[in-house]
N, C-alpha and C positions, 0 to 999 in steps of 0.2 A: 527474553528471546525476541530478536528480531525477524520477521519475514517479510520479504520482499515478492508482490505479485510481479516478475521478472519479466516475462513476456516482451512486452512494449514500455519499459520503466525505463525515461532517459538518466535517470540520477544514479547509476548504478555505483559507479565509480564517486560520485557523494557521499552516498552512504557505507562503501568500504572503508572513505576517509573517514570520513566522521567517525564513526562506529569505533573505528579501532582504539582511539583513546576514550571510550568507556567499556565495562565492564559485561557485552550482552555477547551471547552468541550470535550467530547472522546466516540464515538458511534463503537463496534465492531457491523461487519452486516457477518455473516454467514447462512447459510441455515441449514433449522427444520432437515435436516440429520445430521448436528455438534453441537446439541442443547445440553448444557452446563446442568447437573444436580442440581450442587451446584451454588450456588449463590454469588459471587465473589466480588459486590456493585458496580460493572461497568454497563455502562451502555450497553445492548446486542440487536438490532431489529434483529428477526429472519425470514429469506423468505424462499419461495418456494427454492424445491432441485431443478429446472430446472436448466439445466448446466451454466445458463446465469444470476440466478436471481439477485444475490448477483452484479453483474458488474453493472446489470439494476438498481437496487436500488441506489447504491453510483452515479452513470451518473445522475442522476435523483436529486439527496438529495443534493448534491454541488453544492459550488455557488465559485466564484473569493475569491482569498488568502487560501481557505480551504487549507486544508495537508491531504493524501493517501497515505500511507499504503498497496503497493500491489506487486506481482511479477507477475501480469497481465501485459504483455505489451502492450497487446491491449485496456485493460482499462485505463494504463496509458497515451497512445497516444490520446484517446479522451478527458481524462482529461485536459491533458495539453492544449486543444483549447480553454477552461474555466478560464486558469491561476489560476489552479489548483495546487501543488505542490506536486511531485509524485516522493516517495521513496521507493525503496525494502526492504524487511525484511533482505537483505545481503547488505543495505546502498550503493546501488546506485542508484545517480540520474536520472532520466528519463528529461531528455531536447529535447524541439525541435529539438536541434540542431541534435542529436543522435539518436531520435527516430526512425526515418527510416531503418537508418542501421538495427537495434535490430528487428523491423519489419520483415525487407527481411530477417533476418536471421532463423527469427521463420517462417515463409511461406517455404523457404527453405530447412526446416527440417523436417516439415510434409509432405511437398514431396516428401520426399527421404522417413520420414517411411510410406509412401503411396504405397513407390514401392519394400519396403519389409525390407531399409536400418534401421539398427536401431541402432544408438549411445552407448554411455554410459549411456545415462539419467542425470537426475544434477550431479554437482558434491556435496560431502555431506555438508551440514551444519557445519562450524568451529566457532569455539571459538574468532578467525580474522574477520569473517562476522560480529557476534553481537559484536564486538568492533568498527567494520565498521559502523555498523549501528547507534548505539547509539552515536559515535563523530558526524556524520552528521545530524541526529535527534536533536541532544542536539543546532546542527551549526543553522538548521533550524529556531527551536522556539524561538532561542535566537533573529535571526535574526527579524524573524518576530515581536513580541513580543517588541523587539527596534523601529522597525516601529512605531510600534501601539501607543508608550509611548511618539515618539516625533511626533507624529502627533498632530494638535489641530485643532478642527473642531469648 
């Protein structure tokens, strides 16, 4: 199963393409604030706008092997204790090994714009990212996906 933290995810349309020639389900989960007009024939659960809802729901809805879709690092850090497989919309991987770092960096940062300091903000979305994305998306599924086919139960 695929989940997408939808919200602010510029790859959306990436990941329909991609996806479709493998073999996973694909649930975007955004909050009744990002609620979609048209009808797109994906699949959409839509939650509560609380700042949290969307992370509570995907925490909750995965199980082991899933793949996420998120530039939450805080969702992505608890995912990962699921063996969960957790990639950003700008295709990079969230691993144990790194996770921390990426952690202290974001605590770090709110503390500084706690005390008045305030950054650049992201830097913008490039046309490098979603090619970033989609060779490690396309690395993932495939990977996975080989599992699944030489496995025999």
């Amino acid at each position: 199963m695929i989940y997408v933290d939808a919200d602010s995810c510029p790859v959306k349309e990436d990941i329909v393409e991609i996806a479709s020639s493998y073999h996973y389900r694909l649930l975007f989960v955004a909050s009744y604030a990002h609620m979609k007009r048209e009808n797109d024939k994906q699949n959409w659960k839509y939650v509560d706008s609380d700042k949290e809802a969307v992370d509570l729901f995907i925490m909750n809805a995965t199980k082991k092997k899933d793949i996420v879709v998120t530039q939450d690092i805080g969702l992505a850090s608890t995912l990962l204790l699921k063996y969960v497989t957790v990639l950003s919309p700008r295709g990079v991987m969230y691993e144990e090994e790194t996770i921390n770092a990426a952690l202290d960096m974001r605590y770090l940062s709110a503390k500084a714009r706690r005390k008045g300091v305030y950054g650049k903000g992201p830097k913008p979305f490039t046309e490098e990212d979603r090619q970033k994305f989609r060779r490690n998306f396309i690395r993932i599924l495939s990977k996975n996906e080989g599992e699944s086919i030489g496995h025999v139960e």
